[in-house]
N, CA, C and O atoms as a GROMACS GRO file, in nm:
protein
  376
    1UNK      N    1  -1.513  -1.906 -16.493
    1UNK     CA    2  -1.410  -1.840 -16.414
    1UNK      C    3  -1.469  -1.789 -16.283
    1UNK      O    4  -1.584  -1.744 -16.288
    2UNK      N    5  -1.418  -1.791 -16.189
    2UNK     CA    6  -1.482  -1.775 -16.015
    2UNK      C    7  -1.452  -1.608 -16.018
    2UNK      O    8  -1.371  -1.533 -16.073
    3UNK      N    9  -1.561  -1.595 -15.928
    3UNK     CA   10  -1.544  -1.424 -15.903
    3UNK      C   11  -1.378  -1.387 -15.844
    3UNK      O   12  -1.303  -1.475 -15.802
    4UNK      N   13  -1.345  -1.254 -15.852
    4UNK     CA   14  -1.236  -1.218 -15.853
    4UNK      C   15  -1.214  -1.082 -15.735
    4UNK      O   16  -1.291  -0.993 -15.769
    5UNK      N   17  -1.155  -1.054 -15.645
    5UNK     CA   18  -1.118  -0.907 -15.641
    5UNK      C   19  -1.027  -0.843 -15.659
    5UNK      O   20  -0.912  -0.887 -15.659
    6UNK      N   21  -1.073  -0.681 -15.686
    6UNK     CA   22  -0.970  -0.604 -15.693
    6UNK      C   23  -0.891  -0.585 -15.561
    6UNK      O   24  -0.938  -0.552 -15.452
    7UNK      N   25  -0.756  -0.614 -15.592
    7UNK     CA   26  -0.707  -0.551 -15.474
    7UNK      C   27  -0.558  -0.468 -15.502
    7UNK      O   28  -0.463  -0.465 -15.581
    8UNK      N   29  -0.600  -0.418 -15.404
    8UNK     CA   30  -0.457  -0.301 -15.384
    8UNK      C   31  -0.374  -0.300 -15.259
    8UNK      O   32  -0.419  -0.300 -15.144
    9UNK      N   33  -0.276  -0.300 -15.288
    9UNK     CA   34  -0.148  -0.310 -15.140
    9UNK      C   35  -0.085  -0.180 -15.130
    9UNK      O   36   0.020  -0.165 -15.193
   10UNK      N   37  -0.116  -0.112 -15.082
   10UNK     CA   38  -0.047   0.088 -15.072
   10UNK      C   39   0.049   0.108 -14.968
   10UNK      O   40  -0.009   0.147 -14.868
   11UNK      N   41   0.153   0.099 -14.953
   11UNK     CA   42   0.258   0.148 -14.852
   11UNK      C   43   0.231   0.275 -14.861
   11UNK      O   44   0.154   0.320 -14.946
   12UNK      N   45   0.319   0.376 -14.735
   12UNK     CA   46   0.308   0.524 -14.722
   12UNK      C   47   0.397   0.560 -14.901
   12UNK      O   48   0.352   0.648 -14.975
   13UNK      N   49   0.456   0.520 -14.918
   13UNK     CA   50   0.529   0.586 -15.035
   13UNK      C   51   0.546   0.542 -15.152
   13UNK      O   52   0.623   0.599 -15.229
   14UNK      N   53   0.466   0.413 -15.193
   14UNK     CA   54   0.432   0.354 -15.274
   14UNK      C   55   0.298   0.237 -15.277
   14UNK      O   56   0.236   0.183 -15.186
   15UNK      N   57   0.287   0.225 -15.437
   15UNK     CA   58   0.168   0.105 -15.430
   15UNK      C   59   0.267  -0.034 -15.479
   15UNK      O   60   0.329  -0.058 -15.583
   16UNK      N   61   0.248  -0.114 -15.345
   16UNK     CA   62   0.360  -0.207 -15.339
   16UNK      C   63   0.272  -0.311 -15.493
   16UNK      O   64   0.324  -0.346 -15.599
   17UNK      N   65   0.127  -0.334 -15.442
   17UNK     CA   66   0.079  -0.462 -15.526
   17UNK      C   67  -0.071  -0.372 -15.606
   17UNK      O   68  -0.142  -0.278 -15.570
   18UNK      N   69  -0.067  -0.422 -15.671
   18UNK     CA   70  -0.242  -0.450 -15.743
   18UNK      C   71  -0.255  -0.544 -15.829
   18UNK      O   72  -0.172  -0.600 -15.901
   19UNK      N   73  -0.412  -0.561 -15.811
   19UNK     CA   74  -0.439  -0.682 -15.920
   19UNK      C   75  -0.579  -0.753 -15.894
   19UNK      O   76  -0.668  -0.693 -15.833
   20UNK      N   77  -0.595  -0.881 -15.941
   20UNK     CA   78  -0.694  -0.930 -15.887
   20UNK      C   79  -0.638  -1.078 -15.802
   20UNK      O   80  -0.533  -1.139 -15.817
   21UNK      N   81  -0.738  -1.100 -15.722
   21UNK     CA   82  -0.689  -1.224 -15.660
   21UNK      C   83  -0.842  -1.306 -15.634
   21UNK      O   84  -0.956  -1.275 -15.668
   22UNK      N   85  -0.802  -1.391 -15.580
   22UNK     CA   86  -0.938  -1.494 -15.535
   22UNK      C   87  -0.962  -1.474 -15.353
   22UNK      O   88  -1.077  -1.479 -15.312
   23UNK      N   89  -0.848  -1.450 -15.254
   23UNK     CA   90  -0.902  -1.433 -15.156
   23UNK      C   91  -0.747  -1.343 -15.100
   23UNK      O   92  -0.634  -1.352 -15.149
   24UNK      N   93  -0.790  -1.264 -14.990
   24UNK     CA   94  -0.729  -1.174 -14.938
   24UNK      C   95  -0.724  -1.249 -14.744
   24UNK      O   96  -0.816  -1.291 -14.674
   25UNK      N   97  -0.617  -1.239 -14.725
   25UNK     CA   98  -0.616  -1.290 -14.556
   25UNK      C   99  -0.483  -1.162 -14.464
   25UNK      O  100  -0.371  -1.140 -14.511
   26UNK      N  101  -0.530  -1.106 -14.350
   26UNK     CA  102  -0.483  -1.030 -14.310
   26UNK      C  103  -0.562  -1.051 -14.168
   26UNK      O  104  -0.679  -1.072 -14.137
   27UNK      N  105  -0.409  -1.030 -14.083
   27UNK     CA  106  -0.440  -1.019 -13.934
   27UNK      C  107  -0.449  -0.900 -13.902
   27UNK      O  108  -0.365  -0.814 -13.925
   28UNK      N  109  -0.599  -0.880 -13.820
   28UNK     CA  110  -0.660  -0.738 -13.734
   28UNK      C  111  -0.608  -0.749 -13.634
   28UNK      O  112  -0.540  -0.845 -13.598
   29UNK      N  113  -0.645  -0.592 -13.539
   29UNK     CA  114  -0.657  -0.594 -13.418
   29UNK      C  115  -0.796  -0.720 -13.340
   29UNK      O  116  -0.807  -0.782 -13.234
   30UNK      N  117  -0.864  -0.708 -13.442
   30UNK     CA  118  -0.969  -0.825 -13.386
   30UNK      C  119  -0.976  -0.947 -13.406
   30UNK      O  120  -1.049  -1.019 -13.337
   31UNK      N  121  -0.904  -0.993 -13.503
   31UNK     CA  122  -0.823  -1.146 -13.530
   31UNK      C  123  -0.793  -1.139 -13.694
   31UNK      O  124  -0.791  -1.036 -13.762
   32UNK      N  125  -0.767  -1.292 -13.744
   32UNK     CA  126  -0.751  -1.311 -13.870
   32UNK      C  127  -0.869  -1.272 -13.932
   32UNK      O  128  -0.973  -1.283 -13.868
   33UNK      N  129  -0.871  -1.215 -14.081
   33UNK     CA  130  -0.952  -1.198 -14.144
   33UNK      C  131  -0.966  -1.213 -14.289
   33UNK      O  132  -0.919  -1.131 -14.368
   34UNK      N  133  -1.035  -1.327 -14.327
   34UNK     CA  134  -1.003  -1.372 -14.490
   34UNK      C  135  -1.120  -1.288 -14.577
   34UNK      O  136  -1.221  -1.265 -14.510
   35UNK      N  137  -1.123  -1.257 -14.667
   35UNK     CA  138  -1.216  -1.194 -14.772
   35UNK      C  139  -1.231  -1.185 -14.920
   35UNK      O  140  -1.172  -1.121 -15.007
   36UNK      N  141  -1.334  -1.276 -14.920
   36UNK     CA  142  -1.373  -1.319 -15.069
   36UNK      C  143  -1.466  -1.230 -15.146
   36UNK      O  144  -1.532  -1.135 -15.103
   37UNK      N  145  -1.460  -1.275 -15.261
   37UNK     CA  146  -1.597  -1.175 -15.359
   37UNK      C  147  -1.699  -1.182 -15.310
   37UNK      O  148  -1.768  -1.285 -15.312
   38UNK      N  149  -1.729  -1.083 -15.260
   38UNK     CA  150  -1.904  -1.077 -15.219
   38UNK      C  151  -1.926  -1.035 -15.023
   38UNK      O  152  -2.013  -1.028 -14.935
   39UNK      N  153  -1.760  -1.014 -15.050
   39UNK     CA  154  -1.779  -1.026 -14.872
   39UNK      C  155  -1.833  -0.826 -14.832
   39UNK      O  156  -1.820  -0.733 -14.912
   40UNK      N  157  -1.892  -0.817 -14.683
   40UNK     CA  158  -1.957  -0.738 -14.681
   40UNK      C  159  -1.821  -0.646 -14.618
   40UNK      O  160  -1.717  -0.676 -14.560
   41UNK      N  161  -1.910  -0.473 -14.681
   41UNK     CA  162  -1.785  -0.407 -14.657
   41UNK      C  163  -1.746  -0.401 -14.474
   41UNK      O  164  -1.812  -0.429 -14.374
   42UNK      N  165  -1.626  -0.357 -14.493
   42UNK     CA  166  -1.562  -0.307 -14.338
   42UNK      C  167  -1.421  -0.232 -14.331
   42UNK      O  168  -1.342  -0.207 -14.422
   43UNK      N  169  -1.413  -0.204 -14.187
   43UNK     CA  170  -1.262  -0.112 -14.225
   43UNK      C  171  -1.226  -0.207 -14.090
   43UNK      O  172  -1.307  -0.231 -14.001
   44UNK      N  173  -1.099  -0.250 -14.092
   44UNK     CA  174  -1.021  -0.294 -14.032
   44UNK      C  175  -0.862  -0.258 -13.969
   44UNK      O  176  -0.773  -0.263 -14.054
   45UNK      N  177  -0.831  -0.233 -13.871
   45UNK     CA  178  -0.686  -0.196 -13.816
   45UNK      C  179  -0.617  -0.297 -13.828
   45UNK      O  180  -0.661  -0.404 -13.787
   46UNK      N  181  -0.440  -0.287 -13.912
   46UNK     CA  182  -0.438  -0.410 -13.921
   46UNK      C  183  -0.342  -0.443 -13.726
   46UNK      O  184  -0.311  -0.362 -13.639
   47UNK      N  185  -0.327  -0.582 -13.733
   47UNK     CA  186  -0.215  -0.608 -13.623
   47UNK      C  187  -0.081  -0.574 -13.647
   47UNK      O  188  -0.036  -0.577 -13.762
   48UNK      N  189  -0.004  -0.536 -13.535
   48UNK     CA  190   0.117  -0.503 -13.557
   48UNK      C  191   0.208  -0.619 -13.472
   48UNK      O  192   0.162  -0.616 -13.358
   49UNK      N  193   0.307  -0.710 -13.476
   49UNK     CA  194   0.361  -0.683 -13.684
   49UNK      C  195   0.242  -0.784 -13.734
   49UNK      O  196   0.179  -0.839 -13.644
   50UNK      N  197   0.206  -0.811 -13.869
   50UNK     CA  198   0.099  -0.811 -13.927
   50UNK      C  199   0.157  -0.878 -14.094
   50UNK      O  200   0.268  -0.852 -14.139
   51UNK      N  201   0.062  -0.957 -14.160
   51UNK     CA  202   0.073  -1.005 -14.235
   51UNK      C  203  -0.017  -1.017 -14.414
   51UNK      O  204  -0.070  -0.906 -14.409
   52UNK      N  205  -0.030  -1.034 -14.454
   52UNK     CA  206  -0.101  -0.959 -14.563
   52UNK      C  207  -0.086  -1.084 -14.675
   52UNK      O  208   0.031  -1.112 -14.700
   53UNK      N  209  -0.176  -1.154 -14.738
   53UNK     CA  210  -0.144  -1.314 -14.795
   53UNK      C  211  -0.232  -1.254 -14.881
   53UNK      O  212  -0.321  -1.181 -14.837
   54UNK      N  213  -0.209  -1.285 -15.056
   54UNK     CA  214  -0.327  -1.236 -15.104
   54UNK      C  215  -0.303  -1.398 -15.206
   54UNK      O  216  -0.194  -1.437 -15.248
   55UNK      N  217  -0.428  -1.463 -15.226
   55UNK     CA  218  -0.408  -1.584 -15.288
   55UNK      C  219  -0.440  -1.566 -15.408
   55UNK      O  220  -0.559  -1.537 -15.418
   56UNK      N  221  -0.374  -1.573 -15.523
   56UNK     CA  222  -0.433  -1.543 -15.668
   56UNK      C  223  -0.481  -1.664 -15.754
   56UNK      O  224  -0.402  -1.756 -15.735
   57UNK      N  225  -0.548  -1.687 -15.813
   57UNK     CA  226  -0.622  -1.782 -15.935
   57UNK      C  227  -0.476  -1.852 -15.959
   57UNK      O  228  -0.365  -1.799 -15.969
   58UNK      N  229  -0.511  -1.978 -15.964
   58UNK     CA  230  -0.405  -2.051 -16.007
   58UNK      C  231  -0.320  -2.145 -15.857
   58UNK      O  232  -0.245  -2.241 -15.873
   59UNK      N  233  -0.350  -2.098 -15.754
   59UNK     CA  234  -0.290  -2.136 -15.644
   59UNK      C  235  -0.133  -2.064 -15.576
   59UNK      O  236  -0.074  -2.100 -15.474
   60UNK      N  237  -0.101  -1.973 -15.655
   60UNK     CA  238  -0.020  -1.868 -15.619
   60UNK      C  239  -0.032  -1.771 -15.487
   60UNK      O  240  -0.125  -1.690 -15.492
   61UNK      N  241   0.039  -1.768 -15.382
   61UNK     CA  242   0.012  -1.697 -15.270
   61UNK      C  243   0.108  -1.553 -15.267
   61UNK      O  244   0.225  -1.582 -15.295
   62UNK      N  245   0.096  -1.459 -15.249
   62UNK     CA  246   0.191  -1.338 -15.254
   62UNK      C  247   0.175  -1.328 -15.116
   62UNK      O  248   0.059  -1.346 -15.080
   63UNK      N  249   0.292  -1.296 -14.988
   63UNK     CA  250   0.284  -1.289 -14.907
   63UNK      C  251   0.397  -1.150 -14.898
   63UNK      O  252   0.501  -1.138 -14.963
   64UNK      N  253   0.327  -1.030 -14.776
   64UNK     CA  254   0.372  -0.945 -14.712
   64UNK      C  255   0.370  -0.900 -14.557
   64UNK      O  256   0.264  -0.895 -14.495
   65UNK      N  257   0.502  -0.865 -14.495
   65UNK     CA  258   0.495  -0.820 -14.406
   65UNK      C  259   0.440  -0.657 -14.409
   65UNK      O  260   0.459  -0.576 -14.501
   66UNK      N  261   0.359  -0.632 -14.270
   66UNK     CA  262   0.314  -0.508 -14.289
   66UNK      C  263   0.339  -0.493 -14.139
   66UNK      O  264   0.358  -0.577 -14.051
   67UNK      N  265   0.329  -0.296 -14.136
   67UNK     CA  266   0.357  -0.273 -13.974
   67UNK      C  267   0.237  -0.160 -14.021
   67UNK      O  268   0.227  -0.135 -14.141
   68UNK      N  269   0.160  -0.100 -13.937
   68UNK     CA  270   0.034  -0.036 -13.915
   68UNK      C  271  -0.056  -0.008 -14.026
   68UNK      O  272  -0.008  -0.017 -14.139
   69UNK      N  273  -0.154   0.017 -14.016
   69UNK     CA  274  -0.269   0.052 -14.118
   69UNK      C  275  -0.361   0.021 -14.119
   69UNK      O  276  -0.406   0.000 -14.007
   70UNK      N  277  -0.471  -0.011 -14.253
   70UNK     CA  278  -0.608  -0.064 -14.188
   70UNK      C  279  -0.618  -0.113 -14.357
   70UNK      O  280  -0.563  -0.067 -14.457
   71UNK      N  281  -0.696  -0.208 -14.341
   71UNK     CA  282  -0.782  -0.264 -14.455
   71UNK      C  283  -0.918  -0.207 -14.435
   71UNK      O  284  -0.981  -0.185 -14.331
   72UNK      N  285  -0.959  -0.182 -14.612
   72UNK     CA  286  -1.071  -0.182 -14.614
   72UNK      C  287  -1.144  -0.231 -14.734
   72UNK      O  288  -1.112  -0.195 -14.848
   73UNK      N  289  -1.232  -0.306 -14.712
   73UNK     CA  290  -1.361  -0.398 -14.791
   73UNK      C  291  -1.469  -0.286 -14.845
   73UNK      O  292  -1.526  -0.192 -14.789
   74UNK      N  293  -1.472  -0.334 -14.967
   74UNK     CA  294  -1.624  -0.227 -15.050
   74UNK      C  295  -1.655  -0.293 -15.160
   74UNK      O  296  -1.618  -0.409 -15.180
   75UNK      N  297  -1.738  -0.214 -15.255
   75UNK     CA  298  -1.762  -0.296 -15.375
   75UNK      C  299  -1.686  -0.325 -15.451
   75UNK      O  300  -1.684  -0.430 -15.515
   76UNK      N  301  -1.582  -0.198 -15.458
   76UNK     CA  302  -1.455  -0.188 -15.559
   76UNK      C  303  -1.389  -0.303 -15.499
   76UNK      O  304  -1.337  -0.378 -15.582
   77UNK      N  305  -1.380  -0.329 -15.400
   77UNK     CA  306  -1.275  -0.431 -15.356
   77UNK      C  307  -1.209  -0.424 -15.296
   77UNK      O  308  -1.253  -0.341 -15.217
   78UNK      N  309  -1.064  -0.470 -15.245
   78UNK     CA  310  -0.959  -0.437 -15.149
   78UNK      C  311  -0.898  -0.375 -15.103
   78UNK      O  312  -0.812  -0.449 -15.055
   79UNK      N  313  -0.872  -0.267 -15.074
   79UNK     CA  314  -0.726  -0.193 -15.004
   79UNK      C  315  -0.666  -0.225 -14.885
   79UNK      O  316  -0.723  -0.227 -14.776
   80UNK      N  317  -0.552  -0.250 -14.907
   80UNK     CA  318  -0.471  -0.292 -14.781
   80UNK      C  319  -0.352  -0.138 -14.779
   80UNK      O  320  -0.252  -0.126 -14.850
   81UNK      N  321  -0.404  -0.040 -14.678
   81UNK     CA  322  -0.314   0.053 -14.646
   81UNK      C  323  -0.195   0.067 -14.504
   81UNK      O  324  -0.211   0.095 -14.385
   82UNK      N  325  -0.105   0.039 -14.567
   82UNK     CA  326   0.025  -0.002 -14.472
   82UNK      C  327   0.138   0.110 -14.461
   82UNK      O  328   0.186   0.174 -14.554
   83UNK      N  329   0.168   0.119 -14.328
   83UNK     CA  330   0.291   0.216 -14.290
   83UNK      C  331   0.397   0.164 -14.377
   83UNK      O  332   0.447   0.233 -14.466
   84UNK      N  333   0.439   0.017 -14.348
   84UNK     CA  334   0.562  -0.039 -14.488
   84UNK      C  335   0.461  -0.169 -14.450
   84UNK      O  336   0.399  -0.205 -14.350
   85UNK      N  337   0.487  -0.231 -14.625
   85UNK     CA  338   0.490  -0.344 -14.670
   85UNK      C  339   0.588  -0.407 -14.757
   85UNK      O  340   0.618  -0.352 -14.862
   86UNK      N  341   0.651  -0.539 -14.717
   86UNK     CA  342   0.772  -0.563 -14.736
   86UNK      C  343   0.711  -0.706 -14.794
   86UNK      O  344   0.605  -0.753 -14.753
   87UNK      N  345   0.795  -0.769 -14.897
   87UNK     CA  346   0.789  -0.926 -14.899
   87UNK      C  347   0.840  -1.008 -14.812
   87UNK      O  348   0.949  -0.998 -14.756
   88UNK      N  349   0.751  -1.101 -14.800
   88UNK     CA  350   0.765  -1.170 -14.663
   88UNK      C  351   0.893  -1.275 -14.707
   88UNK      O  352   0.907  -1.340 -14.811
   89UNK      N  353   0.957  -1.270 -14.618
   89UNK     CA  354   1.029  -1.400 -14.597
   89UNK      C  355   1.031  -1.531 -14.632
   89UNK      O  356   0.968  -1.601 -14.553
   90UNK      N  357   1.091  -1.602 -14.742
   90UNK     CA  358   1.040  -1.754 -14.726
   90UNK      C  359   1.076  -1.840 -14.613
   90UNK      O  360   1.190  -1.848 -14.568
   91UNK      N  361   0.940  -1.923 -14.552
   91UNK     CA  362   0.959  -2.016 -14.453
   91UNK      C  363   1.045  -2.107 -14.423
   91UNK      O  364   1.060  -2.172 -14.319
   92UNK      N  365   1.098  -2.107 -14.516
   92UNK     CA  366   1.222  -2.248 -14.551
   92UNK      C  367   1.327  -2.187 -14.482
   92UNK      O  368   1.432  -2.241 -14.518
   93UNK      N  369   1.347  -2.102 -14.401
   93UNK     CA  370   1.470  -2.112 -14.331
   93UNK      C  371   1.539  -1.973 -14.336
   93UNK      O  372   1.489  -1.872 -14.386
   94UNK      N  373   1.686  -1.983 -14.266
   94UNK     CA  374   1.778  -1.922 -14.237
   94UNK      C  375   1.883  -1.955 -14.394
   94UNK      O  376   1.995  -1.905 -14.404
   0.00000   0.00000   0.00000
């Protein structure tokens, strides 16, 4: 089984997601940023408006819209802290 992280999705007034996933992708103020097991820590601002993809084992993608906050990377693993996080939209249209 491939390494895993913890991650967490925290809106101001709730914890939208947790769990584990295989990779985490979120747009910064400093660009896209993907993060796997083992990646080194950091704190990140996210971009506004801003996106939040967390890919889970199996090939499953959970996708969220987010408007301000910051990610941050550690041993524990993920936090993605967001003003709101919403489910994103499917691409398929109107």
């Amino acid at each position: 089984m491939a390494e895993q992280l913890n991650v967490q999705l925290v809106a101001v007034e709730e914890k939208v997601w947790s769990g584990t996933a295989e990779m985490v992708m979120a747009r910064t103020t400093e660009g896209e940023l993907g993060v796997l097991p083992g990646h080194a820590p950091l704190l990140g601002q996210l971009a506004e408006p801003g996106q939040v993809r967390i890919k889970l084992s199996g090939g499953e993608q959970l996708s969220y819209d987010v408007a301000g906050g910051f990610i941050s990377v550690s041993e524990q693993g993920v936090t993605v802290l967001a003003e709101t996080a919403t489910p994103a939209a499917a691409a398929s249209g109107n």
